[in-house]
C-alpha positions in Angstrom: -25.2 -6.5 6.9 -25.7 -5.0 10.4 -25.8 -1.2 10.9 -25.0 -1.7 14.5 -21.4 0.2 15.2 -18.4 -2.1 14.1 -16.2 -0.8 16.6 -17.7 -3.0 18.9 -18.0 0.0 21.7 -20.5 -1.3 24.6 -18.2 -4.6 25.5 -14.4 -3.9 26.2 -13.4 -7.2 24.5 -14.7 -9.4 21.7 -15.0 -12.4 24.2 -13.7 -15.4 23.7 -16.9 -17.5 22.9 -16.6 -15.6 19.8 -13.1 -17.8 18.7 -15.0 -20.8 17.0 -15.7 -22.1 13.4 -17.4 -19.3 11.4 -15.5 -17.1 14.2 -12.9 -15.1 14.7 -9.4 -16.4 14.0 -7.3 -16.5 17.0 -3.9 -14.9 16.7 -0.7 -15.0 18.4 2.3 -11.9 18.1 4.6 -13.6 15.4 2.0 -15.6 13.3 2.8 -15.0 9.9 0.1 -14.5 7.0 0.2 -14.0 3.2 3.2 -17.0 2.7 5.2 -14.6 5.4 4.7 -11.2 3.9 2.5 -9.6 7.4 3.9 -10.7 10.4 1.2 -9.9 13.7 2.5 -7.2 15.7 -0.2 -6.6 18.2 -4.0 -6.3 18.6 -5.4 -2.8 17.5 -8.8 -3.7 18.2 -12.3 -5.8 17.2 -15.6 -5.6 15.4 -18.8 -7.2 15.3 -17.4 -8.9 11.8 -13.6 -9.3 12.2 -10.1 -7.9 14.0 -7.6 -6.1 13.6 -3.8 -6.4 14.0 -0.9 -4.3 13.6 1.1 -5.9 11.0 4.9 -5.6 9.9 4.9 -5.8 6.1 8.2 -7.5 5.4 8.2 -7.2 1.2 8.2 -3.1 2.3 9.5 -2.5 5.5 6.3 -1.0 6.9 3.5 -1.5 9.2 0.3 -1.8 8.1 -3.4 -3.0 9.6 -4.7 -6.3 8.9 -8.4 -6.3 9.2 -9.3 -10.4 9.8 -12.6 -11.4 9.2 -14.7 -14.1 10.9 -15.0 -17.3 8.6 -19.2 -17.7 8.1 -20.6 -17.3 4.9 -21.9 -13.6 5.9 -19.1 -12.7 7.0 -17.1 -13.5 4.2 -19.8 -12.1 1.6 -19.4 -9.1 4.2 -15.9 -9.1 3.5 -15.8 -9.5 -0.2 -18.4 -6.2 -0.6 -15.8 -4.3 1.4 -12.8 -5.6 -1.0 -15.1 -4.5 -4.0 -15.8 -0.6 -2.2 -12.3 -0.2 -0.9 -10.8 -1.5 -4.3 -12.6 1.6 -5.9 -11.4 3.8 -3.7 -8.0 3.0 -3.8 -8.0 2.8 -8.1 -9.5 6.2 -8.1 -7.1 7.8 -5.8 -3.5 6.5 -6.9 -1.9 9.8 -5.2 -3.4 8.4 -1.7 -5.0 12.5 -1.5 -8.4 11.7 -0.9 -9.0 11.7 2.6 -10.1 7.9 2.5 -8.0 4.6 4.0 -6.2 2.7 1.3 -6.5 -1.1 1.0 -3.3 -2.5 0.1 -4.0 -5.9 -0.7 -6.4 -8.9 0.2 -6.0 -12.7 0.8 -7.5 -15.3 2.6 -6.0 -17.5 5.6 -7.1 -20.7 6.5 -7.2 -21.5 10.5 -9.1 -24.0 12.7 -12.3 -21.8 12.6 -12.2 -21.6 8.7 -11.2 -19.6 5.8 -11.0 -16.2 6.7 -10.9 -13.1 4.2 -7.7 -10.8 5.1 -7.8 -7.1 4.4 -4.5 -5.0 4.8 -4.7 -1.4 4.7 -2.3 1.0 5.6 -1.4 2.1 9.1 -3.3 5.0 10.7 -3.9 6.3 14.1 -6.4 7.1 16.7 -9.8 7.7 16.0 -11.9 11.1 16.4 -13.6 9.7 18.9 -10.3 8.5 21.0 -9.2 12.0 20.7 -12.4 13.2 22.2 -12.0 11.1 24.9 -8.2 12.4 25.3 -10.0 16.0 25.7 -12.2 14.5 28.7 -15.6 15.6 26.2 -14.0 18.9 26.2 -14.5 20.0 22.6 -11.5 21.0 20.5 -10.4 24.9 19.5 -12.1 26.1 16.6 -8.7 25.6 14.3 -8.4 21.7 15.0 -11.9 21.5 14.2 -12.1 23.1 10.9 -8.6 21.0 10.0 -10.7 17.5 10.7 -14.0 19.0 9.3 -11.9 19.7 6.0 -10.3 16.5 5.9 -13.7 14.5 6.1 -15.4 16.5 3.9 -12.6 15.7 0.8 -13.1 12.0 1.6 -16.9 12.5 1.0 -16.8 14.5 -1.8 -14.3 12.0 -3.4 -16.6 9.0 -2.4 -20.2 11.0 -3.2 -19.1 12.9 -6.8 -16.3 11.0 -8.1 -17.5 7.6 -7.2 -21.3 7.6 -6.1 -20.4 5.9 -3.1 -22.6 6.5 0.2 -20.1 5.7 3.6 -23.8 5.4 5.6 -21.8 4.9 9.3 -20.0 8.1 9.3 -19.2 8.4 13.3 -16.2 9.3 15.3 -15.2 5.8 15.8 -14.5 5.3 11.9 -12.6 8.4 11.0 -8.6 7.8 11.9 -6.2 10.6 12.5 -3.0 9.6 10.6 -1.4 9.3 13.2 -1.5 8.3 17.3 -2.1 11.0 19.8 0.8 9.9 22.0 3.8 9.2 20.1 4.8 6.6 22.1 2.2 4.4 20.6 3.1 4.9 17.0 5.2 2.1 15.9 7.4 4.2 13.8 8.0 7.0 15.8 8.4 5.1 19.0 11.6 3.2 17.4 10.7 -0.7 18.7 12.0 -2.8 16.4 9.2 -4.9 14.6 8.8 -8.7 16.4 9.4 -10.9 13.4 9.4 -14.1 14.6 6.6 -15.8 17.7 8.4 -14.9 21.3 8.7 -18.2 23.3 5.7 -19.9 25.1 3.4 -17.2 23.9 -0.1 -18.3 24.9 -2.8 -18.2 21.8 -3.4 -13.7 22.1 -6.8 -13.9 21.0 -7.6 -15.5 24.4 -4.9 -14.4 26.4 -6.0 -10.8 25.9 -9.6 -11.1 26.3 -9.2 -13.3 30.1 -6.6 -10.8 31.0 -8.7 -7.9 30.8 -11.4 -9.7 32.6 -9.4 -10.2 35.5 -7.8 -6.8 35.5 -11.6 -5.2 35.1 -12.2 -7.9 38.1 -9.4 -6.6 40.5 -10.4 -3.0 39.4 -13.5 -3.7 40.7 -12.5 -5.0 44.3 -10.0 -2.3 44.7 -12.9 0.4 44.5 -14.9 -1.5 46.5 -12.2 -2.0 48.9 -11.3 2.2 49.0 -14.6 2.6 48.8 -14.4 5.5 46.6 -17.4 7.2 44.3 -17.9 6.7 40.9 -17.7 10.1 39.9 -14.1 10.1 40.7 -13.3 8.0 37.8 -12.8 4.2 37.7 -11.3 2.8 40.8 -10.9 6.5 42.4 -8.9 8.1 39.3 -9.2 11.8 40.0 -10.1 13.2 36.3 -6.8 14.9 34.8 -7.2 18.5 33.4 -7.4 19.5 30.1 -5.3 18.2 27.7 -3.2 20.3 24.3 -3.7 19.2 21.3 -1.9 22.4 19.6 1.1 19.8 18.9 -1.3 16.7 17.7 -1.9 16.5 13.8 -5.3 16.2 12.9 -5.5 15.1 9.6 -7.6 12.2 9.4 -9.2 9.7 7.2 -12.7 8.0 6.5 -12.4 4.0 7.5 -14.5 1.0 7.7 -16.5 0.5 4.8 -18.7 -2.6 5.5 -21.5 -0.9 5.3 -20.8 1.4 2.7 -22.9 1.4 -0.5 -23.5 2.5 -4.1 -25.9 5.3 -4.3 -27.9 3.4 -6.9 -27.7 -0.2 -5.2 -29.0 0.8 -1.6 -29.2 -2.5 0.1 -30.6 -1.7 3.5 -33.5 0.1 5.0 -31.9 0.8 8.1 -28.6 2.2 8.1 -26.4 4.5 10.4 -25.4 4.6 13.7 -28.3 5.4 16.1 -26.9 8.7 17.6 -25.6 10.0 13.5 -28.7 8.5 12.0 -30.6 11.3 9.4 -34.4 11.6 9.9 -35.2 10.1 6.4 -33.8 6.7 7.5 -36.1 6.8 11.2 -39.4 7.5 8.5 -37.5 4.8 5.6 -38.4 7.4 3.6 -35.8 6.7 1.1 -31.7 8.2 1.3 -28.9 9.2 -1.0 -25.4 10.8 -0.2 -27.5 13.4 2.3 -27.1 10.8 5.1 -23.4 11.2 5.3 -23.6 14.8 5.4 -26.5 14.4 8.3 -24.0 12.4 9.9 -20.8 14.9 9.2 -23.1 17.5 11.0 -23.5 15.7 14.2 -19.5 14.6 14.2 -18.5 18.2 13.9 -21.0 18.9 16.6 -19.4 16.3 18.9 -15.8 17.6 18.8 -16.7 21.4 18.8 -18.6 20.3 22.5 -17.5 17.1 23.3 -21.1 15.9 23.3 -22.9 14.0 20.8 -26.1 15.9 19.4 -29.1 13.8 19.8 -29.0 10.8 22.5 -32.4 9.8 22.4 -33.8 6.9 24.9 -37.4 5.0 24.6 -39.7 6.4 27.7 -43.0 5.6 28.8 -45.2 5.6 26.2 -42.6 6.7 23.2 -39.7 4.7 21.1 -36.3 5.7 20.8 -37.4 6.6 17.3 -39.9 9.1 18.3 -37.5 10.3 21.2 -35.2 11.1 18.3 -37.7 12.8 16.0 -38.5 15.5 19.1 -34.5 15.9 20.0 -34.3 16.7 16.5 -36.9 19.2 16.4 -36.3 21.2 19.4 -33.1 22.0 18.2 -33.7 22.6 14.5 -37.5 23.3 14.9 -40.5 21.9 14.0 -40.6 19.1 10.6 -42.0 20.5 7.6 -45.6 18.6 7.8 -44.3 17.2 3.6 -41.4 15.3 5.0 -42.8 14.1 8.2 -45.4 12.5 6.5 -43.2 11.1 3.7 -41.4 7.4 4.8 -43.0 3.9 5.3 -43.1 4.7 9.1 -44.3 8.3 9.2 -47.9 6.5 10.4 -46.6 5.1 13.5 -44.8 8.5 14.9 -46.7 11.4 13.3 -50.7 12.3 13.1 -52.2 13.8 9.6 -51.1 17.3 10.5 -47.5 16.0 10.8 -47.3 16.4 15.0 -45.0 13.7 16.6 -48.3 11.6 17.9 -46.7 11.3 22.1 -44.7 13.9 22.8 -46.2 16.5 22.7 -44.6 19.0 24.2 -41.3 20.3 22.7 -39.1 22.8 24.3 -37.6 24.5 21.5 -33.4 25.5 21.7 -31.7 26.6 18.4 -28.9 25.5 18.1 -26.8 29.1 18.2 -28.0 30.2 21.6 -27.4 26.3 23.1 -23.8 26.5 22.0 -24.0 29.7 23.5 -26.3 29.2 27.0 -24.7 25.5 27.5 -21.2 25.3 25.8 -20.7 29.1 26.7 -18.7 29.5 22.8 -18.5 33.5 22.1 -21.7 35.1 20.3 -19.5 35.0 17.0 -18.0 31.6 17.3 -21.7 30.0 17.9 -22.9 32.1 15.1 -20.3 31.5 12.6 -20.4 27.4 13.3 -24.1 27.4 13.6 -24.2 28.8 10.2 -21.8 26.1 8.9 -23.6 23.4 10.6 -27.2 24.0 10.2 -27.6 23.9 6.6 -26.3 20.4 6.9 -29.3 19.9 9.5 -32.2 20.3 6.5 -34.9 17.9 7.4 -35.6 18.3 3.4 -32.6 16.2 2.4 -32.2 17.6 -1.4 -31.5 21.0 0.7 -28.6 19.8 2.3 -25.3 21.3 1.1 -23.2 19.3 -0.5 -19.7 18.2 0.6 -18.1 19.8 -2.3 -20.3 23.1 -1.5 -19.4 22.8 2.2 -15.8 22.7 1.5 -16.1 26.9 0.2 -18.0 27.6 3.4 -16.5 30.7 4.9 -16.4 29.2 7.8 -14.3 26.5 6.8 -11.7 28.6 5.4 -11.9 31.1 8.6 -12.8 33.9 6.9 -16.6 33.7 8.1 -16.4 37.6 9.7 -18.7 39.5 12.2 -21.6 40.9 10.9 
């Protein structure tokens, strides 16, 4: 199972060489699944292993997601993992209180590509990292913050203590508000009636879509050329807007996607994570348990506090990504004890005996309180007070990480963390 990010965020569209047998399945608005139950609404987006449509649940009266998977044999073992996590989740958690996205039922639908696994799960919103993006990298006020950091950490402590699962892709992308930013967008709220039947001559959507974009990205393209305005003004000479509320957007969220999710006592890859959330023990495969997630959580509630992410490490000359990543890591959280540098399969290749990164040498060393401070400019108690909350989680000793059931009585997250 790939650890690659299943949001599919470096191409805009799935492209449509993708639609073929042992692809995706190609859907139209109006195609009906399940005997007629789910009828396709509209595409909510893609992923390296599947799709996923807004659905209009006719048994209930609700809309719902339906995650399609592509028809090869991986996939579908892919898929029937994910049936087996999220059928956990959901058995342990009949009051839908957890902080973690539901599955509502599962089915398979034949197509010209194949037999394709069908997930439905209920309707959510935009993702962290689509709110983010809605504050231009801005960071979000401390109150929002602590709201989302609450949420995810109930999810992981239901997943970590009550059912020994390990998420091990915990990134912006795959935590959902419950609902969309702009109501508008929300099916419910914006009052469209739900399409229940396919609108005349509509062409084959999972096409349609993909060629559309192209040409719009195309025409985009020759109209900044043509103005000849500068990137930094924004695609095709968009001045950047200012800074957008979010007093009146709920934050509650919930953990999603859990393809790559595990059992704490059947780990079934070495390499796991996200690059950018990824916890040092995985870089040095030196073994990982439930501590990757809250790694992981660390970095996400670095990301909206500064609209940044924490470590973007690049290979130079000389150096790997990996080793990049090791020396972000320690010239914001200081040097790695010499016991855990030296500890995974792939210590060797990165550190010497005396546990010093082998090329880079030199480190410029930033803690964390007085970057948030220097580059973010957050007040002396603010930086202090999250710091505090955050560093903890930072441990390159992963059994001294707190857990998420001891984060959630930080003071911090409670906001009663006071001045010293």
């Amino acid at each position: 199972m790939s650890c690659s990010s299943s949001s599919g965020s470096e191409e805009e569209d799935e492209g449509f060489d993708s639609y073929r047998k042992g692809g995706y399945h190609a859907v139209r608005v109006g195609d009906q699944f399940a005997g007629g139950r789910y009828i396709a609404q509209r595409k909510l987006g893609w992923g390296q292993f599947s799709t996923v449509w807004l659905a209009f649940d006719t048994r209930n009266s609700t809309y719902v997601a339906l995650k399609i998977q592509k028809s090869a044999a991986q996939f579908a073992d892919a898929a029937l993992h994910e049936i087996n996590v999220l059928s956990s989740i959901a058995e342990g958690d009949p009051s839908n209180s957890k902080c973690v996205v539901q599955l509502i039922d599962h089915f398979k639908h034949s197509g010209p590509n194949g037999q394709h696994h069908c997930m439905v799960l209920e309707m959510l919103g935009d993702s962290l990292l689509r709110l983010i993006r809605y504050r231009h990298y801005k960071g979000l006020p401390m109150n929002k913050l602590r709201e989302i950091c609450k949420c995810i950490l109930i999810g992981l402590d239901y997943l970590h203590r009550e059912l020994g699962i390990i998420h091990s892709d915990l990134k912006p992308e795959n935590v959902l508000l419950l609902s969309t930013i702009d109501p508008a967008k929300d099916p419910l709220r914006s009052g469209q009636s739900p399409i229940l039947e396919r609108p005349e001559g509509s062409m084959n959507v999972g096409f349609s879509s993909v060629i559309e974009k192209k040409l719009k990205r195309r025409a985009r393209r020759a109209v900044a050329k043509i103005s000849g305005r500068t990137s930094s003004l924004g695609e095709a000479g968009v001045v950047p807007k200012p800074d957008r509320n979010v007093d009146g957007v709920d934050v509650q969220c919930k953990i999603v996607d859990f393809g790559n999710a595990c059992w704490a006592d059947k780990p079934f890859a070495e390499e796991i994570q996200t690059r950018q959330y990824r916890a040092p023990e995985v870089i040095l495969q030196a073994g990982y348990s439930f501590s990757v997630d809250m790694w992981s959580f660390a970095c996400i509630a670095f990301e909206l506090a500064t609209g940044d992410m924490m470590f973007t490490p690049k290979s130079g000359q000389g150096f790997s990504e990996d080793e990049d990543h090791l020396a972000l890591m320690m010239e914001l959280l200081g040097k790695m004890p010499r016991k855990v540098a030296v500890s995974g399969a792939k210590s060797r290749d990165f550190f010497d005996r005396h546990g010093d990164l082998k090329r880079i040498r030199r480190l410029k060393f930033w803690p964390l309180d007085k970057f948030l401070i220097d580059k973010y400019k957050f007040s002396e108690s603010d930086a202090r007070e999250f710091s505090e909350f955050i560093c903890p989680l930072l441990d390159f000793s992963p059994e001294k990480r707190p857990t998420a059931q001891q984060c959630l009585e930080h003071p911090w997250l409670n906001g009663q963390a006071n001045s010293k």
